[in-house]
mmCIF file as gemmi writes it, N, C-alpha and C atoms, coordinates in Angstrom:
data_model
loop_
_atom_site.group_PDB
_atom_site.id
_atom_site.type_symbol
_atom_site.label_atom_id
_atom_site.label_alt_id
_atom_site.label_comp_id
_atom_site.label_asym_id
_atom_site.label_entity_id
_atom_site.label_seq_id
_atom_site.pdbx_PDB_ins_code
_atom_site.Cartn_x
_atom_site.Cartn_y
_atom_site.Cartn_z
_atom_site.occupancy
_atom_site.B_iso_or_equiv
_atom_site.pdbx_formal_charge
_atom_site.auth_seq_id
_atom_site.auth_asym_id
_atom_site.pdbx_PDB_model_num
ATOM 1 N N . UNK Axp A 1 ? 0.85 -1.188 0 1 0 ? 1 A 1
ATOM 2 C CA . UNK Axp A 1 ? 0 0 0 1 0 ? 1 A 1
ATOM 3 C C . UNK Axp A 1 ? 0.881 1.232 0 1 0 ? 1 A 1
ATOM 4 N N . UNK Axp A 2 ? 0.484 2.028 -0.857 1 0 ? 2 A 1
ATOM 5 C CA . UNK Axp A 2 ? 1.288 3.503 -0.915 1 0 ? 2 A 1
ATOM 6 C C . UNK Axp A 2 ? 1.374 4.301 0.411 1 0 ? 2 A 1
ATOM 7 N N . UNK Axp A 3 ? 2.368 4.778 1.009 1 0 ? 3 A 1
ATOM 8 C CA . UNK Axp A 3 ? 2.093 6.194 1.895 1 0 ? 3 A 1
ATOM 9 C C . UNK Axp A 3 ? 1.3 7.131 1.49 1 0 ? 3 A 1
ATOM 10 N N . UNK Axp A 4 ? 0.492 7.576 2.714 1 0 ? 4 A 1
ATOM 11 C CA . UNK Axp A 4 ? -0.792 8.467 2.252 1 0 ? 4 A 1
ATOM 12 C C . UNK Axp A 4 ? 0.354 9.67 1.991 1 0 ? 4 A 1
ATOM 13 N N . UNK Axp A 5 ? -0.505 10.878 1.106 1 0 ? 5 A 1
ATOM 14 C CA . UNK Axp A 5 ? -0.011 12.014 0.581 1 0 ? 5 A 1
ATOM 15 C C . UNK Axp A 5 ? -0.067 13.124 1.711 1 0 ? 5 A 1
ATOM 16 N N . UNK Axp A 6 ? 1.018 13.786 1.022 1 0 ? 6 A 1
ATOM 17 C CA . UNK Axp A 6 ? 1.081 14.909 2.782 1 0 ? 6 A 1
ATOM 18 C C . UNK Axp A 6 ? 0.154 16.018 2.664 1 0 ? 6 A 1
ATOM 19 N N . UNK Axp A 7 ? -0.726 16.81 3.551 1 0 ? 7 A 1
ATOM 20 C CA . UNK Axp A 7 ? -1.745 17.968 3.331 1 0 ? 7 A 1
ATOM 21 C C . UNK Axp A 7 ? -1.34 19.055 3.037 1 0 ? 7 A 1
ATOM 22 N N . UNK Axp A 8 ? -1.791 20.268 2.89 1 0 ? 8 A 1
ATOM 23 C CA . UNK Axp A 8 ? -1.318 21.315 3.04 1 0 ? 8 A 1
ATOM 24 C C . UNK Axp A 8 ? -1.936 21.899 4.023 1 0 ? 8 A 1
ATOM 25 N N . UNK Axp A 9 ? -2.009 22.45 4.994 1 0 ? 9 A 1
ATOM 26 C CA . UNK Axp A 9 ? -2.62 22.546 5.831 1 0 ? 9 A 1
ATOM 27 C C . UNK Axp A 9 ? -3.189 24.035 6.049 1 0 ? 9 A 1
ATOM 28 N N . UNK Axp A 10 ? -2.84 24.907 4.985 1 0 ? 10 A 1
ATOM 29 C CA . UNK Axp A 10 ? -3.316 26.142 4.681 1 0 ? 10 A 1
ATOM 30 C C . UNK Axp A 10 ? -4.404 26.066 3.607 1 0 ? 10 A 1
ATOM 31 N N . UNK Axp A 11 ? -4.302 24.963 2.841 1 0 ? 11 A 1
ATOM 32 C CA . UNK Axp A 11 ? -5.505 24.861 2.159 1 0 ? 11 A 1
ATOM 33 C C . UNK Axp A 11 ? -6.423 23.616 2.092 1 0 ? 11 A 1
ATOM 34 N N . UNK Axp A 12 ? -5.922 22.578 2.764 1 0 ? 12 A 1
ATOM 35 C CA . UNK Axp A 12 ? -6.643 21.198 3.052 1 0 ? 12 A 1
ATOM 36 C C . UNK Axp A 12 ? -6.885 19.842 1.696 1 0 ? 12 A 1
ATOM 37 N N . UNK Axp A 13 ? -5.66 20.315 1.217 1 0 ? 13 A 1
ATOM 38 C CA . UNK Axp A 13 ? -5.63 19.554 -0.128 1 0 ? 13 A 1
ATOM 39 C C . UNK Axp A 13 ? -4.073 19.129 -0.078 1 0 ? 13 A 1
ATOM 40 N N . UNK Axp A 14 ? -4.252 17.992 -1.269 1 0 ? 14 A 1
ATOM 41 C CA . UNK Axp A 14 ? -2.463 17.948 -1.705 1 0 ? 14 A 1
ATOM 42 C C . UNK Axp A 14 ? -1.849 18.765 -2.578 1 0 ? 14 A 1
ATOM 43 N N . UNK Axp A 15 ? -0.803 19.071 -2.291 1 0 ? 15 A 1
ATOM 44 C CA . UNK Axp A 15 ? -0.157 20.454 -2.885 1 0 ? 15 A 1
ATOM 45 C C . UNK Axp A 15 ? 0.157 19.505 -4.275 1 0 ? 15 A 1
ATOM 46 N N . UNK Axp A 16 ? 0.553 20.657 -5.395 1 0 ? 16 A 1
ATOM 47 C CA . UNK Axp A 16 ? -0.13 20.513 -6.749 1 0 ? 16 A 1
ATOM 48 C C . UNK Axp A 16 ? 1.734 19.396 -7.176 1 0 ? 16 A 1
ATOM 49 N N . UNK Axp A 17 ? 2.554 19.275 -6.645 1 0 ? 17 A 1
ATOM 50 C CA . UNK Axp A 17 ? 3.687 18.478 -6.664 1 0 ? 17 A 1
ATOM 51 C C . UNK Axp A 17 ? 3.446 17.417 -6.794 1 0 ? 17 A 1
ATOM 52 N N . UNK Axp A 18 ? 2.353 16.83 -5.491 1 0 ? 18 A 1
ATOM 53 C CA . UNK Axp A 18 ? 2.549 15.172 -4.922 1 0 ? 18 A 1
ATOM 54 C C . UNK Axp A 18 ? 1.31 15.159 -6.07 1 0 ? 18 A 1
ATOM 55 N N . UNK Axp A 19 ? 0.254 15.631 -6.441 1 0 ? 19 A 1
ATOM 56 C CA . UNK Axp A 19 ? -0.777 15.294 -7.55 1 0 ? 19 A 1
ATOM 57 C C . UNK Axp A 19 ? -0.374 15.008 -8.943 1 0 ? 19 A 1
ATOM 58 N N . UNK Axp A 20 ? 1.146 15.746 -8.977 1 0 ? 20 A 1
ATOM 59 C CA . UNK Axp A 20 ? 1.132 15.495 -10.797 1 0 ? 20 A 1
ATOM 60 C C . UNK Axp A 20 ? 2.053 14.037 -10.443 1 0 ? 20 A 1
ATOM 61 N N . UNK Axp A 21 ? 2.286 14.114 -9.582 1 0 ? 21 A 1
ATOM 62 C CA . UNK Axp A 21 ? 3.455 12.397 -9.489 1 0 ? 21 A 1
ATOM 63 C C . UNK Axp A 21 ? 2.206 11.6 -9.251 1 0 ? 21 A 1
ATOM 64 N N . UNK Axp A 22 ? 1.636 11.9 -8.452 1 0 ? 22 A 1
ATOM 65 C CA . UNK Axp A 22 ? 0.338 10.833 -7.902 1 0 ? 22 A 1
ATOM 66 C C . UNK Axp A 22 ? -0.158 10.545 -9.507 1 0 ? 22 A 1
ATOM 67 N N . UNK Axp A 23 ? -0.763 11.459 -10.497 1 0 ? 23 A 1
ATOM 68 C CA . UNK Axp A 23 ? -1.499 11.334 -11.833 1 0 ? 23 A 1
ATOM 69 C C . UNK Axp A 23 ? -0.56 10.261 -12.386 1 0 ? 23 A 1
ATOM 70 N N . UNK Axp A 24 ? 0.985 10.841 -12.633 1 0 ? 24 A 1
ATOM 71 C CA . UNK Axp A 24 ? 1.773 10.222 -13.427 1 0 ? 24 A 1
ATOM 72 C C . UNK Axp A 24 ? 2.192 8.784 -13.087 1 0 ? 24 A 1
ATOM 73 N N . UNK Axp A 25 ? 1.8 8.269 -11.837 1 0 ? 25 A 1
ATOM 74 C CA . UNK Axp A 25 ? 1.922 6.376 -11.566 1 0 ? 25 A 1
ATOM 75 C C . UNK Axp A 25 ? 0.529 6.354 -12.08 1 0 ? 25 A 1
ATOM 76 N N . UNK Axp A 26 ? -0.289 6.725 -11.88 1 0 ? 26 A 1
ATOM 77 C CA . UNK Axp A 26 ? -1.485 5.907 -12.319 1 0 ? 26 A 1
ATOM 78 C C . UNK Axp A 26 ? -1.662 5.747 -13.918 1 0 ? 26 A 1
ATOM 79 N N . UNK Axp A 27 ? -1.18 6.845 -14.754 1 0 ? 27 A 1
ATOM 80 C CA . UNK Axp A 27 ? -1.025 6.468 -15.781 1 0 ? 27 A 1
ATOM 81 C C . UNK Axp A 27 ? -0.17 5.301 -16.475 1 0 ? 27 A 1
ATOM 82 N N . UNK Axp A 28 ? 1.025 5.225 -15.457 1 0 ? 28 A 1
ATOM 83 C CA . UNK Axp A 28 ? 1.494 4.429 -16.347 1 0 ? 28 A 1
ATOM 84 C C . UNK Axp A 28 ? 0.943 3.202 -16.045 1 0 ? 28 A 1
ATOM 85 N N . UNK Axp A 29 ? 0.474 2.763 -14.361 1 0 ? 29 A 1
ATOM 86 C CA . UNK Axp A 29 ? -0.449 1.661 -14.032 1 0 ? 29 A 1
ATOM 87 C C . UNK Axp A 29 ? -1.307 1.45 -14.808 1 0 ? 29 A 1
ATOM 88 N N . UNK Axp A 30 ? -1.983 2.272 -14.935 1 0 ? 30 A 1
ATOM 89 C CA . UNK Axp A 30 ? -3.079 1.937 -16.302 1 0 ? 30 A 1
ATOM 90 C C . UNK Axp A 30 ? -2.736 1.816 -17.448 1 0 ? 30 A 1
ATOM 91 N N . UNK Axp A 31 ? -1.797 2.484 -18.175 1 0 ? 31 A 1
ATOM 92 C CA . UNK Axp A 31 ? -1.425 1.449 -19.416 1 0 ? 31 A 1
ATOM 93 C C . UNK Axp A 31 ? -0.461 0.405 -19.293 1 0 ? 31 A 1
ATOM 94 N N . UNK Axp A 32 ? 0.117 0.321 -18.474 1 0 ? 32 A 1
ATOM 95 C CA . UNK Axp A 32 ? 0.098 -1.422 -18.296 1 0 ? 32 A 1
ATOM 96 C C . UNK Axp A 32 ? -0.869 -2.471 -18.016 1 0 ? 32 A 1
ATOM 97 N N . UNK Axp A 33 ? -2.093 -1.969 -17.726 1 0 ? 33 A 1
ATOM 98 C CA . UNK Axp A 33 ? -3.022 -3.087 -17.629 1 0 ? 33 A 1
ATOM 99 C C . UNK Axp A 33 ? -3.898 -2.981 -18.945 1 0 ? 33 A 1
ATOM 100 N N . UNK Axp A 34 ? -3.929 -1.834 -19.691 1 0 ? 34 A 1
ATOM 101 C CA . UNK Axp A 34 ? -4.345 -1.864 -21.169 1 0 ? 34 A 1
ATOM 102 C C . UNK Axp A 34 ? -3.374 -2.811 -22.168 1 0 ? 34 A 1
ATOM 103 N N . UNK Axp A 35 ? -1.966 -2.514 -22.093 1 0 ? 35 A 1
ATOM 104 C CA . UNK Axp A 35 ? -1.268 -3.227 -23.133 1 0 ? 35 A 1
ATOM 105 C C . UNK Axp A 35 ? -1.776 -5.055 -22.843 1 0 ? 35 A 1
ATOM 106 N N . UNK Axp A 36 ? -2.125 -5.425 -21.412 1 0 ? 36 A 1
ATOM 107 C CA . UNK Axp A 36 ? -2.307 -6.653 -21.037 1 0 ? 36 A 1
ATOM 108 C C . UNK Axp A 36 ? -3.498 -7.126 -22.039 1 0 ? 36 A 1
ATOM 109 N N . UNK Axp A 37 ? -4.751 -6.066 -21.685 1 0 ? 37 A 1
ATOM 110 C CA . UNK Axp A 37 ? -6.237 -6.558 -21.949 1 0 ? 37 A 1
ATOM 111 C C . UNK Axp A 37 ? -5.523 -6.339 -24.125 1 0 ? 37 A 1
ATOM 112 N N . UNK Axp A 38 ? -5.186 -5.423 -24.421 1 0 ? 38 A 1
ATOM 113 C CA . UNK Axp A 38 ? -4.66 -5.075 -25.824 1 0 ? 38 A 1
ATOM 114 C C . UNK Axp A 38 ? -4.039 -6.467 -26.639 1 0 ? 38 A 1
ATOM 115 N N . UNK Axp A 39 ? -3.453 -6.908 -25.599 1 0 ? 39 A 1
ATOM 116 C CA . UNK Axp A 39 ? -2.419 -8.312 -26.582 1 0 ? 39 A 1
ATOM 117 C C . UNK Axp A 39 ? -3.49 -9.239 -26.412 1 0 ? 39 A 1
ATOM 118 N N . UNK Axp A 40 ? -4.19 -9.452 -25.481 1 0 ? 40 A 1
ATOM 119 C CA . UNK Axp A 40 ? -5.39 -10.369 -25.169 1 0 ? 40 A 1
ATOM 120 C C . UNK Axp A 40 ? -6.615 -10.386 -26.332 1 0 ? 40 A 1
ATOM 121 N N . UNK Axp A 41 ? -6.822 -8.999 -26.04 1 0 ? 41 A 1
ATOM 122 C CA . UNK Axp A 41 ? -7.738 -9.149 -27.588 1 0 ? 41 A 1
ATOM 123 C C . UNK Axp A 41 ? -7.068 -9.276 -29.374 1 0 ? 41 A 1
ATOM 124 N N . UNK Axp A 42 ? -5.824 -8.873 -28.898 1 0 ? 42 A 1
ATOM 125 C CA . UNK Axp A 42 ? -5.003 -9.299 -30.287 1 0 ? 42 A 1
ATOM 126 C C . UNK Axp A 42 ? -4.966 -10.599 -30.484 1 0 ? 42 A 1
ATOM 127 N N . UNK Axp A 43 ? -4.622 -11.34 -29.289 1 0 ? 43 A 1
ATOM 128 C CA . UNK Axp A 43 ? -4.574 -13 -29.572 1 0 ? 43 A 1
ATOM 129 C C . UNK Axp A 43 ? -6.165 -13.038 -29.999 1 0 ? 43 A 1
ATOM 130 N N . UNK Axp A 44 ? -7.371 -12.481 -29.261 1 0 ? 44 A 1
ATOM 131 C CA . UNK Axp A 44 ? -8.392 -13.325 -29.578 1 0 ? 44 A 1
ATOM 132 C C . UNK Axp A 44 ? -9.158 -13.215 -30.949 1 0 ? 44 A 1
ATOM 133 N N . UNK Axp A 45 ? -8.035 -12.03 -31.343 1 0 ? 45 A 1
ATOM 134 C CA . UNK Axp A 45 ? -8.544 -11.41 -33.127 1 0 ? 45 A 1
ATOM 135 C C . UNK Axp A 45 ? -8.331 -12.658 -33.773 1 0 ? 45 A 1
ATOM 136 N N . UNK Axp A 46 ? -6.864 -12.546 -33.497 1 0 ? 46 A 1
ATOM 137 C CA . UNK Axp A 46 ? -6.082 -13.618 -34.275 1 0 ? 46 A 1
ATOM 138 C C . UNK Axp A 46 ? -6.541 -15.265 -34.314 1 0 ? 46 A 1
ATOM 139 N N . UNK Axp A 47 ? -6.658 -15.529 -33.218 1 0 ? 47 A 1
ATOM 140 C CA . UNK Axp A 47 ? -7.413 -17.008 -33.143 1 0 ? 47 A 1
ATOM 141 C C . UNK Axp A 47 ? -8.871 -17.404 -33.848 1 0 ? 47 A 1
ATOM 142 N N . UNK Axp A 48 ? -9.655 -16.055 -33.803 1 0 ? 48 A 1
ATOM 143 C CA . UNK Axp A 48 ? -10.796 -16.2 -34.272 1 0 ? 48 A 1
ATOM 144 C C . UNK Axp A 48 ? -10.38 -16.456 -35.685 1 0 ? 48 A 1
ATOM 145 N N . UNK Axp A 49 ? -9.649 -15.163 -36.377 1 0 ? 49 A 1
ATOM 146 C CA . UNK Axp A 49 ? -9.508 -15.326 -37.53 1 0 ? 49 A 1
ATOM 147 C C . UNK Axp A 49 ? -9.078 -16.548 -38.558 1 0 ? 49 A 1
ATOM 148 N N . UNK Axp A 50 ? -8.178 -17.596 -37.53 1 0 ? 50 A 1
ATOM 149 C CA . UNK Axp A 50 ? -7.855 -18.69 -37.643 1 0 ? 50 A 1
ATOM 150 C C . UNK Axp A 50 ? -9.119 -19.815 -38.024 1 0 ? 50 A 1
ATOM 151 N N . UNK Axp A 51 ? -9.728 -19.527 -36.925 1 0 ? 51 A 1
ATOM 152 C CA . UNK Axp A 51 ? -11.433 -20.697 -37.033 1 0 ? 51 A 1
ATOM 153 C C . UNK Axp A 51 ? -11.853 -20.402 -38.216 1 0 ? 51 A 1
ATOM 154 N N . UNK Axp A 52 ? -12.101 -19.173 -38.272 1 0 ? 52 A 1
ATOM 155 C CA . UNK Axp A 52 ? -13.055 -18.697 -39.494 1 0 ? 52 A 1
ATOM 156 C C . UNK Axp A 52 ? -12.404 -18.921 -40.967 1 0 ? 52 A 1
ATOM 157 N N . UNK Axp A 53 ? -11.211 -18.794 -41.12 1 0 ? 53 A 1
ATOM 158 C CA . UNK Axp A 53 ? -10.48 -19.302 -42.527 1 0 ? 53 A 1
ATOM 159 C C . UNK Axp A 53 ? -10.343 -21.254 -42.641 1 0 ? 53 A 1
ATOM 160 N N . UNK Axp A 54 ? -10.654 -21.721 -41.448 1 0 ? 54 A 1
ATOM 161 C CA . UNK Axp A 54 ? -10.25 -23.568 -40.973 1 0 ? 54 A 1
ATOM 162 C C . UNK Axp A 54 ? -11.662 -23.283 -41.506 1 0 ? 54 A 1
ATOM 163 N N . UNK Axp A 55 ? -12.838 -22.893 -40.704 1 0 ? 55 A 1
ATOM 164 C CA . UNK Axp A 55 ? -14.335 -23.189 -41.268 1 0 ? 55 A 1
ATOM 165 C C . UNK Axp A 55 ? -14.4 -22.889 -42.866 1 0 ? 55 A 1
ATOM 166 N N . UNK Axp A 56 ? -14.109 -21.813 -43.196 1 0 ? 56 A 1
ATOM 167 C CA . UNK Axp A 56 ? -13.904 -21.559 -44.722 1 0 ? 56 A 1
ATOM 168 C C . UNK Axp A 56 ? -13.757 -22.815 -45.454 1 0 ? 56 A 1
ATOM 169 N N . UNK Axp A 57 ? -12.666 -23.123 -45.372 1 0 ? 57 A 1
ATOM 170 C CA . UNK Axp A 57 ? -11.907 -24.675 -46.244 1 0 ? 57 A 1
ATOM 171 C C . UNK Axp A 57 ? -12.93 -25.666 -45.398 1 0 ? 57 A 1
ATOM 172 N N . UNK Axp A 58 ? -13.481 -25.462 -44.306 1 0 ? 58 A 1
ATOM 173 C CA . UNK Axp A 58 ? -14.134 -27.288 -44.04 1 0 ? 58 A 1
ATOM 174 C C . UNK Axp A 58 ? -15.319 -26.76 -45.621 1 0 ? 58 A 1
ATOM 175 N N . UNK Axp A 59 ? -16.325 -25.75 -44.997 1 0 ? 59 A 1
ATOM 176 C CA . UNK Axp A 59 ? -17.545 -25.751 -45.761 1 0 ? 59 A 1
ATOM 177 C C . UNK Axp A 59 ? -17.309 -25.6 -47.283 1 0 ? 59 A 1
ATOM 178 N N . UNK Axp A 60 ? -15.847 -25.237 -47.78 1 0 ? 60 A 1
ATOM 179 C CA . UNK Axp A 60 ? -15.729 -25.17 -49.144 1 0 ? 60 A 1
ATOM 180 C C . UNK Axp A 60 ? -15.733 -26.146 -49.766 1 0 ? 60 A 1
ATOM 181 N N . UNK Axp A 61 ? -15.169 -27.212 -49.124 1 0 ? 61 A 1
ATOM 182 C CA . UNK Axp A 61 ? -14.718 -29.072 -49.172 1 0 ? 61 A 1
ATOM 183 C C . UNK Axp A 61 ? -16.01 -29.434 -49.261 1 0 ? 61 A 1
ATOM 184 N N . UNK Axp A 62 ? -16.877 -29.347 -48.542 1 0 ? 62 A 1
ATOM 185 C CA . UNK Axp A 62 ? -17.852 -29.872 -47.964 1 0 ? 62 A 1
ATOM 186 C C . UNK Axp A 62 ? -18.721 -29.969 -49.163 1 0 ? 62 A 1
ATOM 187 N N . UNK Axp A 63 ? -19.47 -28.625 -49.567 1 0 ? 63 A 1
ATOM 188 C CA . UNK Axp A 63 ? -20.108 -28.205 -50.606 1 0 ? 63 A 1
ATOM 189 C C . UNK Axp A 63 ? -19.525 -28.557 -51.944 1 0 ? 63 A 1
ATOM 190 N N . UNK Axp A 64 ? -18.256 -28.881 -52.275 1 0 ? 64 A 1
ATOM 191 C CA . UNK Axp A 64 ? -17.614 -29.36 -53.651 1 0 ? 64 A 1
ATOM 192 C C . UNK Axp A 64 ? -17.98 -30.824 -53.48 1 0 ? 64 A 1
ATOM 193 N N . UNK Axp A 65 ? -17.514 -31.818 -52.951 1 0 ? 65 A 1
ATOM 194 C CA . UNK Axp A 65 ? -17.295 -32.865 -52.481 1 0 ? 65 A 1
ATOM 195 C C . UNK Axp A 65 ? -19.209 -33.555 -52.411 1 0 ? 65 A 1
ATOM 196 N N . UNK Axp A 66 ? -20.193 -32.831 -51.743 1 0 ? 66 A 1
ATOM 197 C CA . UNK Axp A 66 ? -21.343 -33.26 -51.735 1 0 ? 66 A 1
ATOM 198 C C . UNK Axp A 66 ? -21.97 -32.954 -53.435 1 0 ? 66 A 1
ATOM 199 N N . UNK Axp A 67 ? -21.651 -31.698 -53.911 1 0 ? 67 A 1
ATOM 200 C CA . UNK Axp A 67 ? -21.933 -31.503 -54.851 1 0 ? 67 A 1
ATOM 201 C C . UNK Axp A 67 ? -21.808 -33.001 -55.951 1 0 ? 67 A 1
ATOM 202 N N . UNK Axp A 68 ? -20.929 -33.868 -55.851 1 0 ? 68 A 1
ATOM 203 C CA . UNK Axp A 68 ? -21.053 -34.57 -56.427 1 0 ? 68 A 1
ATOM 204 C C . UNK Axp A 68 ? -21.479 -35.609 -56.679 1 0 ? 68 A 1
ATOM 205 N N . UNK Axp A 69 ? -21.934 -36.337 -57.686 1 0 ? 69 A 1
ATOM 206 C CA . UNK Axp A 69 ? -22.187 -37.461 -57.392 1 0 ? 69 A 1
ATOM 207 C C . UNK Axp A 69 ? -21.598 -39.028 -56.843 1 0 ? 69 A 1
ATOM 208 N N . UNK Axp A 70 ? -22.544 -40.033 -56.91 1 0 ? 70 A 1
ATOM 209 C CA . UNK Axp A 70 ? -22.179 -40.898 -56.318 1 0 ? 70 A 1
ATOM 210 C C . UNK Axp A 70 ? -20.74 -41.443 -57.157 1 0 ? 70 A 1
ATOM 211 N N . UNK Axp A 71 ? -21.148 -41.866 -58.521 1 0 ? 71 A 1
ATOM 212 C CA . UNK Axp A 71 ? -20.351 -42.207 -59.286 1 0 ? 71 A 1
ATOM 213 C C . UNK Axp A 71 ? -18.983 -41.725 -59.373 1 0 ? 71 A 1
ATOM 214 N N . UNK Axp A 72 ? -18.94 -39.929 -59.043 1 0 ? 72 A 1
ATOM 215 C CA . UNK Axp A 72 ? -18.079 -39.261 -59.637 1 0 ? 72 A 1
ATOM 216 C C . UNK Axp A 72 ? -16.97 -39.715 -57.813 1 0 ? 72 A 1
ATOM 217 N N . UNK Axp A 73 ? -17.569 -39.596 -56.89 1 0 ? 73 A 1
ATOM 218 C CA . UNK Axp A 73 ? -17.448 -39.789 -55.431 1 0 ? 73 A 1
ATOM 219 C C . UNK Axp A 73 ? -16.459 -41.594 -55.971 1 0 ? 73 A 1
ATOM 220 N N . UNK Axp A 74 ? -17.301 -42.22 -55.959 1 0 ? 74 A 1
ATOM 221 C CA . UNK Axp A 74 ? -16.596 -44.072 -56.254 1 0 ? 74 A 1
ATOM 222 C C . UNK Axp A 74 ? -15.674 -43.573 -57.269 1 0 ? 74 A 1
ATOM 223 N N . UNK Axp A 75 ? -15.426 -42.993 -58.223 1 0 ? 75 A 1
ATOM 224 C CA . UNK Axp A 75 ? -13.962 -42.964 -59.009 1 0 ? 75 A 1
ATOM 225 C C . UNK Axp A 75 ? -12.926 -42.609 -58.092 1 0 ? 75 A 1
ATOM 226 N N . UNK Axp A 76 ? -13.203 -41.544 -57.028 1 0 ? 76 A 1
ATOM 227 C CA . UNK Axp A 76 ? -12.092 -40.424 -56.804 1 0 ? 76 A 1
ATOM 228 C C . UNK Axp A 76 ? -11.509 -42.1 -55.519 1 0 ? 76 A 1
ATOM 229 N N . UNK Axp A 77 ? -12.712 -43.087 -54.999 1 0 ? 77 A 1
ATOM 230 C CA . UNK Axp A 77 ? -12.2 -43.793 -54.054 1 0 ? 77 A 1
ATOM 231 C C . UNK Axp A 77 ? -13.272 -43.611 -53.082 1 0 ? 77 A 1
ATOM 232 N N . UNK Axp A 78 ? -14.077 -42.397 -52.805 1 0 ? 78 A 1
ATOM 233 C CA . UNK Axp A 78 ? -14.848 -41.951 -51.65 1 0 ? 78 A 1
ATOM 234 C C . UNK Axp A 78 ? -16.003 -42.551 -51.655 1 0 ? 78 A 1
ATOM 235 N N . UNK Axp A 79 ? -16.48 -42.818 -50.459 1 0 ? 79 A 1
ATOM 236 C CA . UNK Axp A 79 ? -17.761 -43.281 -50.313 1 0 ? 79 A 1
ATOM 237 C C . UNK Axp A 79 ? -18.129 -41.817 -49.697 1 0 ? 79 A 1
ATOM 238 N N . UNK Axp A 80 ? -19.627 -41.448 -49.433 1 0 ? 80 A 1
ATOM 239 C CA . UNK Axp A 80 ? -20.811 -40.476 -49.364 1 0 ? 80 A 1
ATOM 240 C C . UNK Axp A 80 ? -20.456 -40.493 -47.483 1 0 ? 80 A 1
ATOM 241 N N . UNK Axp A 81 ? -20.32 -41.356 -47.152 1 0 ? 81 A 1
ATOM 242 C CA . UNK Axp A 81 ? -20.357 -41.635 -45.523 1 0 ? 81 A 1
ATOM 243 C C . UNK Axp A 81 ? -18.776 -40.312 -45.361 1 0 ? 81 A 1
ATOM 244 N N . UNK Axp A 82 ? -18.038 -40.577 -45.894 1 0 ? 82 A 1
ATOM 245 C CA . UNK Axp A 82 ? -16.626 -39.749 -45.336 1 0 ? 82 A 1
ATOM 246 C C . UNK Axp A 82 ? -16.493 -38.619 -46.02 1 0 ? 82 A 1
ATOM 247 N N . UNK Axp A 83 ? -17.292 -38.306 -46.705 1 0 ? 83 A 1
ATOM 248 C CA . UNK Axp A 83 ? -17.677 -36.846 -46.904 1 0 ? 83 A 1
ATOM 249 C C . UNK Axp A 83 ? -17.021 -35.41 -45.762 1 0 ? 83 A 1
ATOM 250 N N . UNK Axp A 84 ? -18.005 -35.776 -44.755 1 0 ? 84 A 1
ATOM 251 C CA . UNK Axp A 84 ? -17.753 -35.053 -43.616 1 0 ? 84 A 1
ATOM 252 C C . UNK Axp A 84 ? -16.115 -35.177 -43.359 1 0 ? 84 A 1
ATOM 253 N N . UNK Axp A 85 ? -15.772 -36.072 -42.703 1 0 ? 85 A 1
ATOM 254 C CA . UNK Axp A 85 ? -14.371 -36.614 -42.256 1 0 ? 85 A 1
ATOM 255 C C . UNK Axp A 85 ? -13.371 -35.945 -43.218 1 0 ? 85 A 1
ATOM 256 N N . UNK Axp A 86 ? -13.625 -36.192 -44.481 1 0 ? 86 A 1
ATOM 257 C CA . UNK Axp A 86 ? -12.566 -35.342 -45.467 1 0 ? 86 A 1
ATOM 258 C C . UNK Axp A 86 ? -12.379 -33.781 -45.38 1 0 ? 86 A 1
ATOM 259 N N . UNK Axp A 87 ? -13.302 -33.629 -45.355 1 0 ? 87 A 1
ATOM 260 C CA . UNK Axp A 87 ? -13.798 -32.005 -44.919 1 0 ? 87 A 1
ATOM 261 C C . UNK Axp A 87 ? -12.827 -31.645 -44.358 1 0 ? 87 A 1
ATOM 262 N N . UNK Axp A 88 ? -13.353 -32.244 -43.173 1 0 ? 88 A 1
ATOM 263 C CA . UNK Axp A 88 ? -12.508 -31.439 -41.545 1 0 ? 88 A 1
ATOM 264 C C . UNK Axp A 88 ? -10.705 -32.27 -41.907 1 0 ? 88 A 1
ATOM 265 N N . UNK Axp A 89 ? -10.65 -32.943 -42.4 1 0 ? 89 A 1
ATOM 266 C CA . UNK Axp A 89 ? -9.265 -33.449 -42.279 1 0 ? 89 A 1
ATOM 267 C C . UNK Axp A 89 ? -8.868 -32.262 -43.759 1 0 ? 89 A 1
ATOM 268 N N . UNK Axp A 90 ? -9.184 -31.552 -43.991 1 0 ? 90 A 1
ATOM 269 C CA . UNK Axp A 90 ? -9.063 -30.855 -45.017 1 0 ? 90 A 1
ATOM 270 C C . UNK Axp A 90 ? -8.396 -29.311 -44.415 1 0 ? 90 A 1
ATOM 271 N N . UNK Axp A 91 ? -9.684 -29.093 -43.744 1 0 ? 91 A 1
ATOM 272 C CA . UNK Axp A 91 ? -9.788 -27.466 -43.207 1 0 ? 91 A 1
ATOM 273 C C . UNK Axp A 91 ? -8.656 -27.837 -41.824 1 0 ? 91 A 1
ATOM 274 N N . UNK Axp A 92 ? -8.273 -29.092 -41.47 1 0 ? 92 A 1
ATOM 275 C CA . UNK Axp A 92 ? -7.208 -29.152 -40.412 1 0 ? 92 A 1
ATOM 276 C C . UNK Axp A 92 ? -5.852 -28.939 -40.681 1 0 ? 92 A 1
ATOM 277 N N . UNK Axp A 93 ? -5.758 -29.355 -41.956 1 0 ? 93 A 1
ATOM 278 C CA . UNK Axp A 93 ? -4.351 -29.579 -43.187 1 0 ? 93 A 1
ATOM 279 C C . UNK Axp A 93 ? -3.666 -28.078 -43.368 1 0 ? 93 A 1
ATOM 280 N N . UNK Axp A 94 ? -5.275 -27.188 -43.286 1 0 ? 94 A 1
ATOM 281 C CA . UNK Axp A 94 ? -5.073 -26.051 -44.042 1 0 ? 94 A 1
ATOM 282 C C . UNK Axp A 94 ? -4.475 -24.958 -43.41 1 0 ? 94 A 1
């Protein structure tokens, strides 16, 4: 805990010295707990942005791959059942 600030006792306040030092820790206290919450939401930009380009490639797979038929599906090797499974082993690759 900080030492309390000294009075002035002619005017019942803190003299205008110990206030601009007092202002100037709290600022920098406070942007150190901004740069914290700042990288935090940078990671959570970034991670999102990650899902959303992995979802991209699952549903792009997804929609090509169903698009087709059975026949065209049995040439490539695929059965209709691993559809899904390819997908995501797709958008995981990616």
């Amino acid at each position: 805990m900080r030492p309390a600030l000294p009075r002035d006792p002619t005017r019942g306040t803190v003299p205008p010295e110990f206030e601009r030092r007092d202002m100037a820790y709290m600022t920098q206290g406070a942007l150190r707990a901004q740069g914290g919450l700042l990288s935090r939401f940078s990671d959570l930009r970034t991670t999102l942005a990650e899902k959303m380009a992995r979802r991209a490639v699952y549903r792009r797979t997804l929609n090509e791959l169903y698009s087709l038929s059975d026949r065209d599906l049995a040439d490539l090797g695929i059965h209709r059942s691993q559809v899904r499974s390819i997908a995501w082993q797709a958008a995981q690759d990616a």
